[in-house]
C-alpha positions as CSV (number, residue, x, y, z in Angstrom):
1,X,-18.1,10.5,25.2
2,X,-16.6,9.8,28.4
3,X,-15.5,12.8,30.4
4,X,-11.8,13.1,31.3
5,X,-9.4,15.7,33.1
6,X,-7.7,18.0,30.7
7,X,-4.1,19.0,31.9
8,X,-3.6,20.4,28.6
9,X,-6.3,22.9,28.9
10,X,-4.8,26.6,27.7
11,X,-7.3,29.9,27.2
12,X,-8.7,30.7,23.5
13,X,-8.5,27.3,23.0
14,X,-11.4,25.9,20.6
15,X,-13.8,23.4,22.8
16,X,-13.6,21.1,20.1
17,X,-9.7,21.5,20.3
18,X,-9.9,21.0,24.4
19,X,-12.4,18.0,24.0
20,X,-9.9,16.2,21.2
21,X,-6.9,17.1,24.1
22,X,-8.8,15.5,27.0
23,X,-9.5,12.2,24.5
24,X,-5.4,12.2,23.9
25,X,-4.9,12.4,27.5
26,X,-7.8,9.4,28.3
27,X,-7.8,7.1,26.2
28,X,-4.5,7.4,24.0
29,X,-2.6,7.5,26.9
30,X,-4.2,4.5,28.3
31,X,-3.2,2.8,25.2
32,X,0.3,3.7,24.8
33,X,0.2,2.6,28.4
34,X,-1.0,-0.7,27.5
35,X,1.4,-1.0,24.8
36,X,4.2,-0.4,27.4
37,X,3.3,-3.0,29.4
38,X,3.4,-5.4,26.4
39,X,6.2,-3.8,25.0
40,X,8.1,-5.1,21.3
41,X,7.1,-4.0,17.8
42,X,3.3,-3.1,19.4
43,X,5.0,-0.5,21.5
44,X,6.8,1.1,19.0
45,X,3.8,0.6,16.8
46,X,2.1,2.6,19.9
47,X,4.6,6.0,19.7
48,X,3.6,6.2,15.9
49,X,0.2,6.1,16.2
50,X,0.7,8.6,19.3
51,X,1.9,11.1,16.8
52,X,-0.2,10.8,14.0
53,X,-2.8,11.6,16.3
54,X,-1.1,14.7,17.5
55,X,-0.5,15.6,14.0
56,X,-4.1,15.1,13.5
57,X,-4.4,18.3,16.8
58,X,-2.8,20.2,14.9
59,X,-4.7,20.1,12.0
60,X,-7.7,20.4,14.4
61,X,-6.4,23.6,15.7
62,X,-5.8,25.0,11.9
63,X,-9.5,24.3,11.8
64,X,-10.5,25.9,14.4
65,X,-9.0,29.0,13.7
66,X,-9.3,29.3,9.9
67,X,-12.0,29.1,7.1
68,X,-12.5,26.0,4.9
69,X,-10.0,25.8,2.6
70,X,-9.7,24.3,-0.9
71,X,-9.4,20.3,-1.7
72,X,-5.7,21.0,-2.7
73,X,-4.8,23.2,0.2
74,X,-6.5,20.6,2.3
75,X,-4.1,18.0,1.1
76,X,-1.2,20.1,1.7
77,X,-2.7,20.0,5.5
78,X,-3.1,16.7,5.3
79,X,0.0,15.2,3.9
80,X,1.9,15.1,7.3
81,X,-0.8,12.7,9.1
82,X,-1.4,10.9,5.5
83,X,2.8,10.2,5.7
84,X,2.6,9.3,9.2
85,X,-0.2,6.4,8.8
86,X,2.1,5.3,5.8
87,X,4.8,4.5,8.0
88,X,2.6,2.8,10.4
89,X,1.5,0.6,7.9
90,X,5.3,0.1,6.6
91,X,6.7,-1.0,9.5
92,X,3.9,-3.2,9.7
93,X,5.2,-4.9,6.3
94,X,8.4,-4.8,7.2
95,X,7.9,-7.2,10.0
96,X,5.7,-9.8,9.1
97,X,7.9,-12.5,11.5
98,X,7.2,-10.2,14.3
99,X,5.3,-12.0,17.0
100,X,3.4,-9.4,17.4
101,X,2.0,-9.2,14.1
102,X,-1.6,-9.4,14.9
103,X,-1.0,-6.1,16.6
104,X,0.5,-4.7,14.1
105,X,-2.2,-5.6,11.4
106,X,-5.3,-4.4,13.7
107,X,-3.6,-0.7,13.7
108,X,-2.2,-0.8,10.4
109,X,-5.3,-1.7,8.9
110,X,-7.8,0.7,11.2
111,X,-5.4,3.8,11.2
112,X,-6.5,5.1,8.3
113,X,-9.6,6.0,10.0
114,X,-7.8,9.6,10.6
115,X,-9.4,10.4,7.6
116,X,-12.8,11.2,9.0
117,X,-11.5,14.9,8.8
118,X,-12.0,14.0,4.6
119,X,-15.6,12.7,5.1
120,X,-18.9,14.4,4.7
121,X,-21.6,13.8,5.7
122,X,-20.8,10.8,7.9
123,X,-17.3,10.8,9.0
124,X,-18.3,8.5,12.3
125,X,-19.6,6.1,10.5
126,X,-16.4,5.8,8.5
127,X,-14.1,5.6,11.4
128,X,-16.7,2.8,12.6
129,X,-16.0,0.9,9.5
130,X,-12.2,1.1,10.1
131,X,-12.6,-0.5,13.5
132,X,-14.2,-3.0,12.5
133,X,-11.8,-3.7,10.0
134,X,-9.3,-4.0,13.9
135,X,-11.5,-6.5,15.4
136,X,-10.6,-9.1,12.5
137,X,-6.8,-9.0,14.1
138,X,-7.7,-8.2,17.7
139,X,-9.9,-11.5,17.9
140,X,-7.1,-13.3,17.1
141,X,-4.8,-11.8,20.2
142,X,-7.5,-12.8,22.2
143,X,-7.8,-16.1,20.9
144,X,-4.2,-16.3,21.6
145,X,-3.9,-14.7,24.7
146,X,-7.5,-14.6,26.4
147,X,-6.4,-17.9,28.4
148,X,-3.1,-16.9,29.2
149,X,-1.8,-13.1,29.4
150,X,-4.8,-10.2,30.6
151,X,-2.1,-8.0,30.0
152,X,-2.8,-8.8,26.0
153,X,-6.3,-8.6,26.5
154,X,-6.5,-5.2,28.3
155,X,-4.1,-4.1,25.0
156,X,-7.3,-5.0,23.1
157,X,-9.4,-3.0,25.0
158,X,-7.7,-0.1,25.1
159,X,-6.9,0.3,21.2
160,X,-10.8,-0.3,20.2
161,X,-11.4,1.8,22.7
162,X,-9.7,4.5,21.0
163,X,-12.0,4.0,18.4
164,X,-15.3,4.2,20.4
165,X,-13.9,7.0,22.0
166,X,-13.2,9.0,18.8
167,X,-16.7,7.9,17.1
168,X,-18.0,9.7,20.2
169,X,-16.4,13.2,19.7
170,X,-17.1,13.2,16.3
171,X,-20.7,12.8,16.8
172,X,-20.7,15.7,19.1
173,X,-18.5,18.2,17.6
174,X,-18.4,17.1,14.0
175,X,-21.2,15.2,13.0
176,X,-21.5,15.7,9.4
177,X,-17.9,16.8,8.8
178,X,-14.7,18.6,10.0
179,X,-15.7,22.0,11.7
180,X,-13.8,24.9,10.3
181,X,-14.0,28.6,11.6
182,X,-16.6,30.6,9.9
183,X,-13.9,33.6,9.7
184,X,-10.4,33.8,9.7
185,X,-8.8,35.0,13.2
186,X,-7.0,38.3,12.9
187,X,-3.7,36.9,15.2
188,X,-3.2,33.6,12.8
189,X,-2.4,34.1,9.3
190,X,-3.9,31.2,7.5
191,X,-2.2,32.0,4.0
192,X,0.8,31.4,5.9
193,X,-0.5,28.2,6.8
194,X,-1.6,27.1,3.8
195,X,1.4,28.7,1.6
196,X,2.7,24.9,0.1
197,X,3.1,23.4,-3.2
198,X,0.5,21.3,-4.1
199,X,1.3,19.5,-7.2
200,X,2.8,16.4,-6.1
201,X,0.0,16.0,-3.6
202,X,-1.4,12.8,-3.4
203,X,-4.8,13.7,-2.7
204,X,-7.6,12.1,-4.1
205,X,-11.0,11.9,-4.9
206,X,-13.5,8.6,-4.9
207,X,-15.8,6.9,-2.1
208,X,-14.2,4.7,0.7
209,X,-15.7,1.0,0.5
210,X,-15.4,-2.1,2.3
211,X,-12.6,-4.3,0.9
212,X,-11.1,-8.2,0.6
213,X,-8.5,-9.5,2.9
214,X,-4.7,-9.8,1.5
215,X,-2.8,-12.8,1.0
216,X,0.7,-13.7,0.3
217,X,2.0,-14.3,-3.2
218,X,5.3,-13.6,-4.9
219,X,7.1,-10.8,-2.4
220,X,6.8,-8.0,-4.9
221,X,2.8,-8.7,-5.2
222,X,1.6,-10.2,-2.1
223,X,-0.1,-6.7,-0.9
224,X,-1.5,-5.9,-4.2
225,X,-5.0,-7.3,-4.6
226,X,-7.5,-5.5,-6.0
227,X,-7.0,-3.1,-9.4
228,X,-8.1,0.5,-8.3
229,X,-11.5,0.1,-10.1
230,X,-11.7,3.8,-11.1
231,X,-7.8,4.4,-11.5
232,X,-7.4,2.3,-14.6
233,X,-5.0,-0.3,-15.7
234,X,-1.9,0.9,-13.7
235,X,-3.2,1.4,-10.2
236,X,-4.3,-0.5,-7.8
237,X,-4.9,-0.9,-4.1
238,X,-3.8,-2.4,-1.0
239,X,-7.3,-3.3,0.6
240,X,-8.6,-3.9,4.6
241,X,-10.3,-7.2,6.1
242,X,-13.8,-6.8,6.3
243,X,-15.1,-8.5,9.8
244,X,-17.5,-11.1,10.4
245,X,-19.3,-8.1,12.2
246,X,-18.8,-5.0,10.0
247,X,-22.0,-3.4,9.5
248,X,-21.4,-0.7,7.2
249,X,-24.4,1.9,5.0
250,X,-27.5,0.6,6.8
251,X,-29.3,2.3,3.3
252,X,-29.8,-0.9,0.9
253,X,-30.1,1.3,-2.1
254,X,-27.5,3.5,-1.1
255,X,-29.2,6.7,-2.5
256,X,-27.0,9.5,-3.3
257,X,-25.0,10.9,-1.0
258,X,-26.0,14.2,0.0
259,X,-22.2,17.2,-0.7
260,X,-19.1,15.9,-1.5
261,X,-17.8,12.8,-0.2
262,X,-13.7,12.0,0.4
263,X,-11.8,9.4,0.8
264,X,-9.1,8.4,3.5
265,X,-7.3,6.7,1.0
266,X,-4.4,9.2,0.8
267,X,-4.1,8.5,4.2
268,X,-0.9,5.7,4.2
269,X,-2.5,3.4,1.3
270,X,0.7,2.3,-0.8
271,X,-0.7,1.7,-4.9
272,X,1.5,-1.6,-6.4
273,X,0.9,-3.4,-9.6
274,X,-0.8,-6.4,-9.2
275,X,1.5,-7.8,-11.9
276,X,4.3,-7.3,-13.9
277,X,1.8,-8.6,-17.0
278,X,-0.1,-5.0,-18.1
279,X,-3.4,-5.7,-19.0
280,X,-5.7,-3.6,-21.0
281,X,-8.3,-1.0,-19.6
282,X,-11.4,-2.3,-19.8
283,X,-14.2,-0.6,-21.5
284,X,-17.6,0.6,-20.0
285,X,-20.4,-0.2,-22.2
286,X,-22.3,3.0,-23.8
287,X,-25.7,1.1,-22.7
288,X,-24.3,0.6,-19.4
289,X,-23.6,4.1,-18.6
290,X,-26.8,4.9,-20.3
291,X,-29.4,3.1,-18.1
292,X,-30.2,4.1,-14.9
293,X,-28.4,2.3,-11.8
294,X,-30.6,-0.4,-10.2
295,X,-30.8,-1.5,-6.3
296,X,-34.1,-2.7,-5.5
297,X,-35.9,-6.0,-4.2
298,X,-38.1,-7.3,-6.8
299,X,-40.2,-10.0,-5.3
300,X,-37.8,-12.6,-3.9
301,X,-35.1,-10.9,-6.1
302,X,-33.1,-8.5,-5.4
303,X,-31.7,-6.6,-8.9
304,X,-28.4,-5.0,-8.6
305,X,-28.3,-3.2,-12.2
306,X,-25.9,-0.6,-14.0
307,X,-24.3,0.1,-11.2
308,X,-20.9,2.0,-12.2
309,X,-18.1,2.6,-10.0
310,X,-20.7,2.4,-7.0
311,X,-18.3,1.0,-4.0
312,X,-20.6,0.6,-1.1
313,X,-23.6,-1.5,-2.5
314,X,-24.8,-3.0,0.7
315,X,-27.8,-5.5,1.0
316,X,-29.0,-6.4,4.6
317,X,-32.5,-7.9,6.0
318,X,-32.2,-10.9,3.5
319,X,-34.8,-13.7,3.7
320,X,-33.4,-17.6,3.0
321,X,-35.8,-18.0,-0.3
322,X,-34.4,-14.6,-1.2
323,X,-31.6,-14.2,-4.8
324,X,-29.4,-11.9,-5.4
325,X,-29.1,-11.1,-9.6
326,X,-26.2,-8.5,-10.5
327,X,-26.1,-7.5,-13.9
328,X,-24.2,-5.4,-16.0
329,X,-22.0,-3.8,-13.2
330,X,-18.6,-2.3,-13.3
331,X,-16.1,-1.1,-11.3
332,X,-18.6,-1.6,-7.6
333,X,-18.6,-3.7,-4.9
334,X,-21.4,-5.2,-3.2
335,X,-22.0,-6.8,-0.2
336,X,-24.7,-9.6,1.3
337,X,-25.6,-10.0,4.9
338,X,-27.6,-13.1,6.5
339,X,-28.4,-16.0,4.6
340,X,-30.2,-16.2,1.2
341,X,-31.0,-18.8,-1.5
342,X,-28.6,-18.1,-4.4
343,X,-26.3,-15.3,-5.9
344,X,-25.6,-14.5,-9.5
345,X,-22.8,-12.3,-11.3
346,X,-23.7,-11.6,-14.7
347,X,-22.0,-9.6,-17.5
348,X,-19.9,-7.5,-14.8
349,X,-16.5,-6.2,-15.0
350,X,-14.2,-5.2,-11.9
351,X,-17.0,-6.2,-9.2
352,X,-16.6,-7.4,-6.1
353,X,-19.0,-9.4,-4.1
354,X,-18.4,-9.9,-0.1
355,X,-21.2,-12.6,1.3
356,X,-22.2,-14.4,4.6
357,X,-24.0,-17.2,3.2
358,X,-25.4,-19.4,0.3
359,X,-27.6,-22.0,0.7
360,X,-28.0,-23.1,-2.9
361,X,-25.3,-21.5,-5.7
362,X,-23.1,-18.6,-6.6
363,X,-22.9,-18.2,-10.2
364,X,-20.3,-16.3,-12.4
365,X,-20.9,-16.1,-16.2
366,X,-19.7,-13.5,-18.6
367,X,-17.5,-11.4,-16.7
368,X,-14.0,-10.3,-16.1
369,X,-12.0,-9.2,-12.8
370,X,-14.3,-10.3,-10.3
371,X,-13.2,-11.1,-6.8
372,X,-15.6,-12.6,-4.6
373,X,-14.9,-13.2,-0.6
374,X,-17.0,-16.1,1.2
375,X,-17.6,-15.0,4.9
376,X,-19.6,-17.9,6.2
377,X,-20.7,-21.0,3.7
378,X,-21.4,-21.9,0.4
379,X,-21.8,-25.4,-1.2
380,X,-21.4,-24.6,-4.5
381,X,-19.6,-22.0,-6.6
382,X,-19.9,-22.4,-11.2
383,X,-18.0,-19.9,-12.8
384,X,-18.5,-19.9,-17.0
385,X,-17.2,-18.0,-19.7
386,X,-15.4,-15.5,-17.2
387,X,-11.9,-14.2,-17.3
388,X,-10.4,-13.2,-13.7
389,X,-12.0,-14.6,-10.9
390,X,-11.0,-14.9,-7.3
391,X,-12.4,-16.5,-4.4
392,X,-11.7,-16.4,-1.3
393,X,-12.9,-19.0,0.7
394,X,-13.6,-18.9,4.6
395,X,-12.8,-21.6,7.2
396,X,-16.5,-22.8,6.8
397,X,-16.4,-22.7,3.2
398,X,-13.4,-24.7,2.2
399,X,-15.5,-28.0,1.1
400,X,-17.1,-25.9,-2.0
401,X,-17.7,-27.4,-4.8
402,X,-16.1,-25.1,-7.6
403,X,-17.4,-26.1,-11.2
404,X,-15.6,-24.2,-14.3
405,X,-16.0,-24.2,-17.5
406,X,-14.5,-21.8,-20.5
407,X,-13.1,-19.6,-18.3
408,X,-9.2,-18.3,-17.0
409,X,-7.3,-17.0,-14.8
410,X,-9.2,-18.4,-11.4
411,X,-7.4,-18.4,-8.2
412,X,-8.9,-20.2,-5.3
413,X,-7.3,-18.6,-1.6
414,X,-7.6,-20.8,1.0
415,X,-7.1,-19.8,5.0
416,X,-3.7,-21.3,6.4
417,X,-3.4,-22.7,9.8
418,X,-2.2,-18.9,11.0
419,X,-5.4,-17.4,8.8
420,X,-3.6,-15.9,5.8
421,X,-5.1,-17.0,2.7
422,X,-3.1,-19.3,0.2
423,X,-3.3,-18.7,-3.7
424,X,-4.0,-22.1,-5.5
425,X,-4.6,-21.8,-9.1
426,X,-7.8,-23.9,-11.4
427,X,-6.7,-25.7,-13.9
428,X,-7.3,-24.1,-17.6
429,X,-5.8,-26.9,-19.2
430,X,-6.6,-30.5,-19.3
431,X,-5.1,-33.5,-22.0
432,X,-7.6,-36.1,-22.9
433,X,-6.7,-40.0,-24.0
434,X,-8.4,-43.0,-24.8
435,X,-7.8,-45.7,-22.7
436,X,-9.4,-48.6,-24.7
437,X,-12.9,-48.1,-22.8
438,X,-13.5,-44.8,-22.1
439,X,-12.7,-41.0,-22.8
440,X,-10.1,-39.9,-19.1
441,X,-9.5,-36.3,-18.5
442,X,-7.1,-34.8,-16.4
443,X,-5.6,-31.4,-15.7
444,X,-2.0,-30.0,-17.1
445,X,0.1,-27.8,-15.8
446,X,0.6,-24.8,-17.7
447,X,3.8,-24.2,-19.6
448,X,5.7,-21.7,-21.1
């Protein structure tokens, strides 16, 4: 971490306290700076990010001055910086026509990485994961403005920056988690601190993962994408891009975490129904939860097995005559990186499956709720007897051949000119007639 001059430097003060001071003096300042210069919604974007992070000191100097406290009082702490990333991310929807909304979208959908103080016993790697999530938006300022306005560019620089910069105090002062004193200081009272109501918290508890991008629908759905897999029928949640270059869990099999592991998701993420249609929960088999969970490459196959409510399956180091078979999965999410023969979904519920590419086929049979998300190219896609299945297709990957058969509710989302994804339905319905020679199918539209 870079070292900067601290102006804000005061005696008794924690180092890890002075240290987080001297990185809101360097590099926040520089990026509020930044977002001076280019002024609009970003700037006003800017201020509230500016004070989440200050809310985030003060929780920083609680910490440094009191003893671990419970998951409920922790929320209680938390609850100011958790409203304050909500509101970035609000104004954010609330001005979609802004022509600025790149901007807003790389902060909106990295912010959240506050909630490193949550994680254990990685919370760098987490806020690396939310800047990549940034760099999806950010590369398309610069490909905007790269040519044309440095002013935009050096506005890149300075938010990622932030980022790097915070990645860097954490790995030195808090490396496997928030620091908090080892006794309580006679001249602060924590109880006094701590002394909220905690039953309308909205704290908690389940694994961050990597998620699929949004895309607009009707107004009162378009951020609601992906049903909280662990929440049941009547939650969901509003998800983040995943980048080209996100390199989350290095671990292939994911072993077991060691201690307790948060989530940032209290942290400004807004829960809508994906519908106004209720569906029923969906049941996980007894055999499911019975057999042991399965992440291993078997030969040229790599077995993804059992794997329940696991949202950070990650498989890297692939080989082109390499497959990928999942199988009897609920509730996880899984994702492929490089290039590898062929990919099949089997028998999973609520699974989603995040890939770079396919040289041969992805196939879907016997499952329901799957969303699937196409980063570089695929030729062909075959979904069978499934029920709920999204794709969404990449730039690269928009001549796929999708083939269906005894299977609804498939939505095809298709990048726009501006990059947001377009919902186009598959046909479920065809009429068939006789023309005097031959049997001619074609696709109805569905009524009622």
């Amino acid at each position: 971490m870079q070292t900067y001059a601290n102006p804000m430097h005061h005696g008794g003060v924690s180092p890890f306290v002075e240290a987080f001071d001297a990185f809101l003096s360097g590099p926040v300042e520089q990026y509020c700076s930044q977002s001076q210069e280019i002024g609009g919604d970003a700037q006003k974007h800017a201020e509230m990010v500016k004070a989440a992070l200050n809310l985030q000191r003060q929780l920083l100097v609680t910490a440094s001055r009191c003893q671990k406290p419970s998951d409920n009082e922790l929320a209680v702490l938390l609850q100011p910086i958790s409203s304050k990333v909500q509101e970035v991310q609000e104004f954010r929807e609330n001005n979609r026509g802004s022509k600025q909304f790149n901007h807003l979208s790389a902060i909106s959908e990295s912010l959240p990485a506050l909630g490193w103080v949550t994680m254990s016993p990685k919370p760098g790697l987490f806020v690396k994961e939310m800047k990549d999530a940034a760099i999806f938006y950010t590369n398309r300022v610069l490909k905007d403005f790269k040519d044309t306005d440095k002013k935009q560019v050096e506005w890149v620089k300075s938010y990622l920056n932030i980022w790097s910069e915070l990645q860097a105090y954490i790995k030195e002062y808090h490396p496997t988690g928030l620091t908090w004193s080892k006794t309580v200081r006679t001249n602060i009272k924590c109880t006094l601190i701590l002394k909220r109501s905690v039953a309308s918290s909205p704290w908690q508890r389940f694994t961050p993962r990597f998620t699929l991008p949004k895309y607009p629908v009707d107004p009162t759905a378009r951020t609601a994408l992906f049903a909280e897999i662990n929440q049941g029928a009547n939650i969901t949640k509003v998800l983040r891009h995943v980048s080209d270059d996100q390199k989350p869990n290095k671990n292939p099999v994911l072993k077991a975490q060691a201690g307790p592991m948060h989530s940032a998701a209290a942290f400004g993420t807004t829960l809508k129904p994906v519908s106004s249609r209720a569906t029923a929960p969906q049941k996980i088999s007894k055999e499911m939860t019975k057999l042991p969970p399965v992440l291993e490459l078997d030969g040229k196959k790599w077995r993804v097995e059992n794997q329940v409510d696991t949202q950070e399956l990650v498989i890297s180091n692939t080989e082109l005559k390499q497959v990928v078979y999942m199988f009897k999965c609920h509730g996880s999410t899984l994702q492929i990186k490089g290039k590898i023969n062929s990919i099949t979904l089997d028998n999973c519920t609520k699974v989603g499956l995040v890939f770079d590419d396919v040289v041969g086929i992805v196939d879907v049979i016997n499952c329901k709720d799957t969303k699937i998300q196409v980063m570089g190219k695929v030729p062909t896609i075959s979904i069978n007897k499934t029920d709920g299945c999204h794709i969404y297709l990449s730039k690269d990957s928009t001549q796929c051949e999708i083939i269906s058969a005894k299977s609804s509710e498939m939505n095809i989302l298709v990048p726009d000119a501006h990059g947001e994804f377009v919902e186009i339905p598959v046909p479920e319905q065809f009429k068939t007639v006789w023309n005097g020679k031959k049997l001619v199918t074609t696709a109805t539209e569905m009524t009622g």
